[in-house]
Structures are given as structure tokens and as C-alpha cells.
C-alpha positions, 0 to 999 in steps of 0.5 A, a space after each residue: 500500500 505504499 503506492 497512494 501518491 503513485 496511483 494518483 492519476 497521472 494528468 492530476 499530479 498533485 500533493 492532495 492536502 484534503 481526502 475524500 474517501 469511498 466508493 463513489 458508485 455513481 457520484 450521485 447527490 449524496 457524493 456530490 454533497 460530501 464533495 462541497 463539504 471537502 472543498 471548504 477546505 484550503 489545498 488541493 483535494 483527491 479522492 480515494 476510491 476503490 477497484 473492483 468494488 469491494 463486495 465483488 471481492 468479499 462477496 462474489 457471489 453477490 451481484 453487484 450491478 454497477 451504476 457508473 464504469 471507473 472511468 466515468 467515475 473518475 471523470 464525474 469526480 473531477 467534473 465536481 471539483 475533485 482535483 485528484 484522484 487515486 484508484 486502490 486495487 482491491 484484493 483479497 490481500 488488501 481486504 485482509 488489511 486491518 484498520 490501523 494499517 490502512 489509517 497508518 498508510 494514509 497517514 504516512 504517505 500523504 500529507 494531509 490536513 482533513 480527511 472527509 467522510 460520509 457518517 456510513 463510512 467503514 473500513 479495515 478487515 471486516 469492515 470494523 474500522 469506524 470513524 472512532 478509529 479515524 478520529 483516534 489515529 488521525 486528529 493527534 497527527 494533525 489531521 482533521 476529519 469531517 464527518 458528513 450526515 446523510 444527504 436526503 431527499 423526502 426522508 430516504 438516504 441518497 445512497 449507491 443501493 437505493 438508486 440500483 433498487 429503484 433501477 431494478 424497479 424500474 423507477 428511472 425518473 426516481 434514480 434520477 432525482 437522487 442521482 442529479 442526472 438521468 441514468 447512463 450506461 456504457 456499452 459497444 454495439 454488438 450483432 443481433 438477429 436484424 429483426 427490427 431492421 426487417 420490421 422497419 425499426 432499426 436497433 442496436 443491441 448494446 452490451 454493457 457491464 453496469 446494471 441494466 433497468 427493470 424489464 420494459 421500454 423506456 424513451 431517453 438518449 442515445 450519444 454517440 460521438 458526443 451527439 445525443 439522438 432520441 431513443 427508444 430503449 427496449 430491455 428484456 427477452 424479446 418473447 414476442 419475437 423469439 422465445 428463449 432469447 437472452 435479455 438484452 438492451 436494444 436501442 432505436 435511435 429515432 429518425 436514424 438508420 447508423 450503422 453502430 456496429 463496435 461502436 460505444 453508446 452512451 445510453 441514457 434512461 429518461 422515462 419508463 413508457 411501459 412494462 415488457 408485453 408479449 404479443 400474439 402477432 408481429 403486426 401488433 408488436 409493429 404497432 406497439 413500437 410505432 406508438 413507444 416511438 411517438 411516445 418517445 418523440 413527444 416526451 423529448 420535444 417536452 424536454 428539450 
């Protein structure tokens, strides 16, 4: 662990004298304010996150539905003022790392004046490091810290697992509330069966390692390039069109006809239009799309 300096990411090479520490899955609200609170302070400010996410290693078998890929995570930090930022490895090894030798490490190698916390926060082996423990081994060496309470929106904690529950229920425009933007995956178009090609409905299907939304079809948009297009997002199994098919991502960009082949997306979900449905004939499945994509249009006229 003596290499908290060097993982600094090399265009931000600085001396941090403020450290913000966590996961930071998805820099949604609650993040953001724990943000402000770091840059009250005088000096230059890093954060301090982990990859993988922690649960992936301590917990494999979970499945863990990440709302933001590192890089983004990276990127959204520093968009909000976070000058640097130092990415750790988890391993099992480092997962075994009691709470006085992480606190240690920091101390030792980074020459802090605060370090800056959600009231959440747990660290060490087991998770038995407490902020206790962070007071005890930091605020004789100098160090402050700021504890940060829970960020709330109508009385529920802005959390990562909030936002993935109400994406997993399909509640795209509440994980955009406590998010502060609307839900963004990451993916490289890949080949399908060139079924919506043939009904006159283009679609890309997107592969991806975040978590996807709930069952259904959803309006939102399409970037590709840095150019955003209106979209219809279906995800599920395609039942209607051939049962026993994986669950996929597929997109219409509407008014387009790209080929996006390996192509990355960014796909983002605005509005849940409706449920997944399975149709008895192709010709109402058509219709049904041909009035998702009305859909679409008028709700991206309204927001644009």
C-alpha cells in the first residue's frame, strides 16, 4: 500500500492536502454533497476510491450491478471539483488489511490536513474500522476529519443501493432525482438477429457491464460521438419475437438508420413508457413500437 501518491492519476499530479474517501458508485447527490463539504477546505483535494468494488471481492457471489464504469467515475469526480484522484486495487490481500494499517498508510504517505467522510463510512478487515478509529489515529497527527450526515431527499438516504433498487424497479425518473442526472450506461454495439431492421425499426443491441433497468421500454438518449439522438430503449427477452432469447438492451435511435456496429453508446434512461408485453402477432408488436416511438418523440420535444 505504499503506492497512494503513485496511483494518483497521472494528468492530476498533485500533493492532495484534503481526502475524500469511498466508493463513489455513481457520484450521485449524496457524493456530490460530501464533495462541497471537502472543498471548504484550503489545498488541493483527491479522492480515494476503490477497484473492483469491494463486495465483488468479499462477496462474489453477490451481484453487484454497477451504476457508473471507473472511468466515468473518475471523470464525474473531477467534473465536481475533485482535483485528484487515486484508484486502490482491491484484493483479497488488501481486504485482509486491518484498520490501523490502512489509517497508518494514509497517514504516512500523504500529507494531509482533513480527511472527509460520509457518517456510513467503514473500513479495515471486516469492515470494523469506524470513524472512532479515524478520529483516534488521525486528529493527534494533525489531521482533521469531517464527518458528513446523510444527504436526503423526502426522508430516504441518497445512497449507491437505493438508486440500483429503484433501477431494478424500474423507477428511472426516481434514480434520477437522487442521482442529479438521468441514468447512463456504457456499452459497444454488438450483432443481433436484424429483426427490427426487417420490421422497419432499426436497433442496436448494446452490451454493457453496469446494471441494466427493470424489464420494459423506456424513451431517453442515445450519444454517440458526443451527439445525443432520441431513443427508444427496449430491455428484456424479446418473447414476442423469439422465445428463449437472452435479455438484452436494444436501442432505436429515432429518425436514424447508423450503422453502430463496435461502436460505444452512451445510453441514457429518461422515462419508463411501459412494462415488457408479449404479443400474439408481429403486426401488433409493429404497432406497439410505432406508438413507444411517438411516445418517445413527444416526451423529448417536452424536454428539450
Amino acid at each position: 500500500m505504499q503506492y497512494f501518491s503513485s496511483l494518483i492519476s497521472a494528468r492530476d499530479q498533485i500533493d492532495p492536502r484534503t481526502l475524500l474517501i469511498g466508493n463513489f458508485d455513481g457520484v450521485h447527490l449524496g457524493h456530490r454533497r460530501l464533495i462541497e463539504r471537502a472543498l471548504d477546505y484550503k489545498g488541493p483535494l483527491a479522492a480515494l476510491t476503490f477497484d473492483p468494488h469491494p463486495l465483488e471481492v468479499i462477496a462474489p457471489n453477490y451481484r453487484l450491478g454497477k451504476l457508473s464504469l471507473l472511468h466515468e467515475r473518475v471523470e464525474r469526480l473531477h467534473h465536481h471539483g475533485v482535483e485528484g484522484v487515486i484508484v486502490l486495487p482491491f484484493t483479497r490481500d488488501f481486504a485482509s488489511k486491518t484498520a490501523n494499517a490502512f489509517l497508518d498508510e494514509i497517514a504516512r504517505t500523504l500529507d494531509l490536513d482533513a480527511v472527509v467522510i460520509g457518517e456510513a463510512f467503514r473500513f479495515g478487515s471486516g469492515r470494523s474500522g469506524t470513524i472512532q478509529n479515524l478520529e483516534t489515529a488521525l486528529i493527534p497527527r494533525g489531521v482533521s476529519v469531517c464527518v458528513v450526515p446523510h444527504f436526503t431527499i423526502d426522508g430516504v438516504i441518497v445512497s449507491s443501493t437505493k438508486i440500483r433498487q429503484f433501477l431494478l424497479e424500474g423507477d428511472v425518473v426516481q434514480a434520477q432525482h437522487f442521482l442529479g442526472r438521468p441514468y447512463i450506461i456504457e456499452g459497444t454495439v454488438g450483432h443481433g438477429l436484424g429483426i427490427g431492421q426487417k420490421m422497419g425499426f432499426p436497433t442496436a443491441n448494446v452490451r454493457t457491464k453496469q446494471l441494466i433497468p427493470s424489464n420494459g421500454v423506456y424513451a431517453g438518449t442515445v450519444t454517440i460521438e458526443e451527439h445525443a439522438f432520441p431513443a427508444v430503449i427496449s430491455v428484456g427477452s424479446r418473447e414476442s419475437i423469439a422465445p428463449g432469447l437472452p435479455r438484452e438492451v436494444e436501442v432505436h435511435v429515432i429518425g436514424e438508420n447508423m450503422n453502430l456496429y463496435d461502436q460505444v453508446l452512451l445510453v441514457a434512461f429518461e422515462h419508463r413508457i411501459r412494462s415488457q408485453s408479449i404479443f400474439p402477432s408481429r403486426e401488433e408488436l409493429t404497432r406497439a413500437i410505432a406508438l413507444d416511438i411517438v411516445t418517445a418523440k413527444d416526451l423529448w420535444i417536452e424536454h428539450d
